[in-house]
N, CA, C and O of each residue as an XYZ file, in Angstrom:
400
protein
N     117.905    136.684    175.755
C     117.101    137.781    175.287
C     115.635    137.416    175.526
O     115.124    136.365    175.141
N     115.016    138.374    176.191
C     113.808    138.154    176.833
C     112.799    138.351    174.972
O     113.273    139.119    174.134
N     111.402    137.492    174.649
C     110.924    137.598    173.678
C     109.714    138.728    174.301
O     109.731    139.141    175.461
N     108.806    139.071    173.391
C     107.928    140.014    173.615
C     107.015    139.567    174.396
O     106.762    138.363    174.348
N     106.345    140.367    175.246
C     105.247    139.973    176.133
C     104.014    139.958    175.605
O     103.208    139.273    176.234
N     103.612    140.509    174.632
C     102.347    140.325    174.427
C     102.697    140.737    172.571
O     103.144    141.718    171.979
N     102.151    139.245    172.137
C     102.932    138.962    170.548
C     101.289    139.025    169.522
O     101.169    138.587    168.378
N     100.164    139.713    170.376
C      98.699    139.812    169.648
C      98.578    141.067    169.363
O      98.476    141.936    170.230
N      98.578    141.347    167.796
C      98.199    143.263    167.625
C      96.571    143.558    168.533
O      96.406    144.389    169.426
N      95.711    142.773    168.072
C      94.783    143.158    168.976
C      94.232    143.263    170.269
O      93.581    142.227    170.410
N      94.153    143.815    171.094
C      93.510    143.980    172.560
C      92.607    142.708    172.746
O      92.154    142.129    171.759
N      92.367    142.304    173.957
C      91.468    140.872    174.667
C      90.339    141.426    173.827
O      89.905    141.001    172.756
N      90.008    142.329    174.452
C      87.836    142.172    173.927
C      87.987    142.020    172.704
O      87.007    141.609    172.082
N      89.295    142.307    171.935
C      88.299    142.444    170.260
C      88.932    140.702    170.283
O      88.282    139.876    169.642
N      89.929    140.338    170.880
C      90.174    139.135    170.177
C      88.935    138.192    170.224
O      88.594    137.456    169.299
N      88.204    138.333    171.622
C      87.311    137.911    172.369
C      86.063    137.961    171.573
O      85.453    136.914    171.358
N      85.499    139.459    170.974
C      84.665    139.417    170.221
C      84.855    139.059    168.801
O      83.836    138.992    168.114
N      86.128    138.790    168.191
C      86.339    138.033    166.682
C      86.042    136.796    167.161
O      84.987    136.382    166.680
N      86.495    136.140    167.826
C      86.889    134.295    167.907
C      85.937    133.889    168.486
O      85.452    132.819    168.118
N      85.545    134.381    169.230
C      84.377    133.486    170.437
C      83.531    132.138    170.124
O      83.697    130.961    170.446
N      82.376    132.942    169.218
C      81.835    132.207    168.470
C      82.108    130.946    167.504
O      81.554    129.852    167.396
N      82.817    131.345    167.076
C      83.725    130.361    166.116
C      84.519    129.190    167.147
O      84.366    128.017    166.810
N      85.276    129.441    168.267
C      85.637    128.503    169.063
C      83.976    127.997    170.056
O      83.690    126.852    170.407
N      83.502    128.721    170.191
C      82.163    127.856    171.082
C      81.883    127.317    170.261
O      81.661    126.238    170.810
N      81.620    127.113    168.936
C      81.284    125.982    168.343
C      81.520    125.018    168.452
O      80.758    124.087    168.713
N      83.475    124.984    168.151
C      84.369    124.110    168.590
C      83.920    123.304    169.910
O      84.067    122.089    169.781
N      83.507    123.638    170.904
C      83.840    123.203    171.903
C      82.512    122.030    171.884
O      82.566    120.837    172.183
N      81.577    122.671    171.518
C      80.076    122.102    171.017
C      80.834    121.009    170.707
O      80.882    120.118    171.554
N      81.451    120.871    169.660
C      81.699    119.864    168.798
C      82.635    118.856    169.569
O      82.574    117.639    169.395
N      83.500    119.472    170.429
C      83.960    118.314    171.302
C      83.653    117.845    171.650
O      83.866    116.634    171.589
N      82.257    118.870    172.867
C      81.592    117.595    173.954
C      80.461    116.363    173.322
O      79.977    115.339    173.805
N      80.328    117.137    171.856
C      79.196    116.165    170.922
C      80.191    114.860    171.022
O      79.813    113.872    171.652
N      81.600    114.895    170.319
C      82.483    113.613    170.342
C      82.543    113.252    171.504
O      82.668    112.052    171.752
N      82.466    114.239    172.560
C      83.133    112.905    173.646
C      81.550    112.054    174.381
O      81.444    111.073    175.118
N      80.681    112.827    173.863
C      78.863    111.959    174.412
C      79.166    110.777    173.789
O      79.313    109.666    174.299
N      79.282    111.256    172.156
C      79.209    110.083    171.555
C      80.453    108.873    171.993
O      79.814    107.837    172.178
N      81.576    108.659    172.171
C      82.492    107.879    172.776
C      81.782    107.229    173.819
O      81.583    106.021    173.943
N      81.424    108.154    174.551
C      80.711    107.681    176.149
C      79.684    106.948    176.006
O      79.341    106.299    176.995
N      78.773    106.806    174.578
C      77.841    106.300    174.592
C      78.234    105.171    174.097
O      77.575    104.245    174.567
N      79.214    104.762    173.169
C      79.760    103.999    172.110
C      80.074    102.697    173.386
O      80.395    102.759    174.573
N      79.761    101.430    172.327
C      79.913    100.182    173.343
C      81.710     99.938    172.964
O      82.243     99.986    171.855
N      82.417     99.644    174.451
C      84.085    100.005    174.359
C      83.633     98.302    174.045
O      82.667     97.551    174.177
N      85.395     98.295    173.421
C      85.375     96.908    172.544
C      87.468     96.979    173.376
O      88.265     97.917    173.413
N      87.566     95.802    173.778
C      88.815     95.719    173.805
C      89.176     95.709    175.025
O      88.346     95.693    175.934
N      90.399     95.718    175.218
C      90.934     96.229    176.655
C      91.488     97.884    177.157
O      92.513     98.180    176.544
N      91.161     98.653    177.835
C      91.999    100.020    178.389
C      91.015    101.007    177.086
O      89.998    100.758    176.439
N      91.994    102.231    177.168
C      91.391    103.676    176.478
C      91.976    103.357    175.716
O      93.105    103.019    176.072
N      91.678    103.245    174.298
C      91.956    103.719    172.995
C      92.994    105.021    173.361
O      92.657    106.018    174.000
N      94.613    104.700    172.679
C      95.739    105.609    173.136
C      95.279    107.065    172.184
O      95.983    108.055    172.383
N      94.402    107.167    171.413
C      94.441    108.656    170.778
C      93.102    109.103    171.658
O      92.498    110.138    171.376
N      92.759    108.380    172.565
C      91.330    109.346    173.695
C      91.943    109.432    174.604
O      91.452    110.335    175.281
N      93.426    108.701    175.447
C      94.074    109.217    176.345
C      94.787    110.778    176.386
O      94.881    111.769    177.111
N      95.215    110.246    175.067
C      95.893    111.511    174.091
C      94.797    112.376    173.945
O      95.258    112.842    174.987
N      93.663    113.156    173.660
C      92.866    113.342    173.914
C      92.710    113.851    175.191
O      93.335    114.838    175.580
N      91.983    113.292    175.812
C      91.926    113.596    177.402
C      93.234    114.225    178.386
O      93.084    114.939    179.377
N      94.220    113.863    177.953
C      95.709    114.539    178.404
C      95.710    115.963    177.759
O      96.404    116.875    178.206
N      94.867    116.094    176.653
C      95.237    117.492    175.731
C      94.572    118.544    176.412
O      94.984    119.664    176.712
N      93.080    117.803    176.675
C      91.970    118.773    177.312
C      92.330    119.027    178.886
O      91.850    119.965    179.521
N      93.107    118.205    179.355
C      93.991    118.671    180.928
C      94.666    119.782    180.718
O      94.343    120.772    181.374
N      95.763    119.870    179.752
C      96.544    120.872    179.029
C      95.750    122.548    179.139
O      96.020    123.526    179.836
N      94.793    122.321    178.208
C      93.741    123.269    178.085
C      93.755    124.096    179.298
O      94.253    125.181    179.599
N      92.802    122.922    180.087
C      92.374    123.897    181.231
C      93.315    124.451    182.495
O      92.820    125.180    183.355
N      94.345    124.149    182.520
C      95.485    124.434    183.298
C      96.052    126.210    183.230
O      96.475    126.890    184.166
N      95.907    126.518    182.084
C      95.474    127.777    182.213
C      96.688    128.321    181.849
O      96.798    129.536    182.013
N      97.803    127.601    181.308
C      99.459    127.962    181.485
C      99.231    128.291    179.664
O      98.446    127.709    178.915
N     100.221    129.428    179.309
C     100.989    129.895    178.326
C     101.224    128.470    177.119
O     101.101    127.254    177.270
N     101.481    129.039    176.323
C     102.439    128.047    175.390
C     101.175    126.937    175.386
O     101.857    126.002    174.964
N      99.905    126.378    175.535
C      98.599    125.477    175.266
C      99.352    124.954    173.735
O     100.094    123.973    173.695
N      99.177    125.388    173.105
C      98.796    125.152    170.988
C     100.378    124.481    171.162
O     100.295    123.404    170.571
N     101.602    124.603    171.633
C     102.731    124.164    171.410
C     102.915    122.771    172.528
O     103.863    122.030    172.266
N     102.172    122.461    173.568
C     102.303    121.442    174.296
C     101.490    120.557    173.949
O     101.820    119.373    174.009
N     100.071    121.000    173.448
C      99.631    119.915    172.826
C     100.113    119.314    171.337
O      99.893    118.161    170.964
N     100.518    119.905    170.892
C     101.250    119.776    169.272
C     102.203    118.817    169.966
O     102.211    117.613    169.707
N     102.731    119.192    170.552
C     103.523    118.078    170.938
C     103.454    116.476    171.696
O     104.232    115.526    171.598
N     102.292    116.624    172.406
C     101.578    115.224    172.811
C     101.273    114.416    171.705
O     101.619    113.261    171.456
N     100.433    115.362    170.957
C      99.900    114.396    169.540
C     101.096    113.735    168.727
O     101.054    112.630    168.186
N     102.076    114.542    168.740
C     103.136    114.332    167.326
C     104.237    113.327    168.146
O     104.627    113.404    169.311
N     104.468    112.680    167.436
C     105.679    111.019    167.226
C     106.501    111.506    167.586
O     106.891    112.474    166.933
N     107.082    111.203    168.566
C     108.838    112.299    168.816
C     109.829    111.565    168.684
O     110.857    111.926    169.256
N     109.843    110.314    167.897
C     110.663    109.663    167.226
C     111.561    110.689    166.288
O     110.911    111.575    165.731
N     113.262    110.656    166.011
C     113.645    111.487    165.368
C     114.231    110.818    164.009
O     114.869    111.423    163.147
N     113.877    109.428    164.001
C     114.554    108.212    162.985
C     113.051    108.150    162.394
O     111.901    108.058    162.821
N     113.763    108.260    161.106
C     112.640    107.807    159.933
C     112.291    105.790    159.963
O     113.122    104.902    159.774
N     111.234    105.686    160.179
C     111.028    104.511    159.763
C     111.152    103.532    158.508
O     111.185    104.121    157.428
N     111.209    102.430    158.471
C     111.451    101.548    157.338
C     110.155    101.469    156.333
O     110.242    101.285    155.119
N     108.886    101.649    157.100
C     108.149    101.405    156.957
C     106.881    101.865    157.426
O     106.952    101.514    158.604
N     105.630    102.485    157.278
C     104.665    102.560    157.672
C     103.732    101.559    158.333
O     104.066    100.462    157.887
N     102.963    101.447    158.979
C     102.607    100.221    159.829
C     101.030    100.253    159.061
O     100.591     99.167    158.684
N     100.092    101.646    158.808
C      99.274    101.865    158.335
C      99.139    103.054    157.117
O      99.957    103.941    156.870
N      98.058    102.828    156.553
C      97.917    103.623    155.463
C      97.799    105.299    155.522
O      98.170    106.106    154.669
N      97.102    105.569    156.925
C      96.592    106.870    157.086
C      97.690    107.541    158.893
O      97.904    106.815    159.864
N      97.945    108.383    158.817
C      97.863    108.464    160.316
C      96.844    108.981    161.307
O      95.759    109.549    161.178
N      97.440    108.658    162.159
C      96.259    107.793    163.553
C      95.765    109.409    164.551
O      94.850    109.562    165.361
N      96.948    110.525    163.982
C      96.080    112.040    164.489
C      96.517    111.820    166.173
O      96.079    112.723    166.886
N      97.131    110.996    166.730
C      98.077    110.893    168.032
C      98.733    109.686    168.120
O      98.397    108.581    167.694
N      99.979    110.132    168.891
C     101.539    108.854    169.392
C     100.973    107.653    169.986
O     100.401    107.601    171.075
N     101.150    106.828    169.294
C     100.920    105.656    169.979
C     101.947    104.828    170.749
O     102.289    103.695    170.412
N     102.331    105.379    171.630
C     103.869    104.381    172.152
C     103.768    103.288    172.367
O     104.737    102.853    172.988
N     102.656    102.229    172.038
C     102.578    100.675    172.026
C     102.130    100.670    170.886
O     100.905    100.712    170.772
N     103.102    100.608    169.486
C     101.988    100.212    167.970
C     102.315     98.963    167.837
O     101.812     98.285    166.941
């Protein structure tokens, strides 16, 4: 069963003229984080796995394909389906780390 083609009550321009603003901010606010990273002295070896994660998301983005908000949800999130014994840290880390 085919799902609906277009699942937004509102038309492009108005979505366009509600959100705009509110996401250009957003975006402000990305490229502010990623100056600051770029400026930041790297400590360690390789990319920090949640700026790969990161940088893989913003590929996502611009690709221009359907379904964006559900492929990145899914990069970020653990796709482990076994509960752990244990937590490794106190907080989570906001992306998968497949080397913890």
């Amino acid at each position: 069963m085919a799902g609906p083609t277009n699942s937004c009550p509102m038309p492009r321009p108005e979505v366009v003229n509600r959100y705009f603003l509110e996401h250009r901010a957003k975006l402000i606010d990305i490229a502010a984080f990623l100056d600051r990273v770029d400026r930041a002295e790297a400590q360690g070896e390789g990319e920090d796995f949640r700026m790969a994660a990161f940088r893989e998301a913003l590929q996502i983005l611009n690709r221009g394909e359907s379904g964006r908000a559900r492929r990145v949800l899914d990069l970020l999130s653990d796709p482990s389906a076994e509960p752990i014994a244990k937590a490794g840290t106190k907080g989570a880390a906001g992306a998968y780390n497949p080397k913890p």
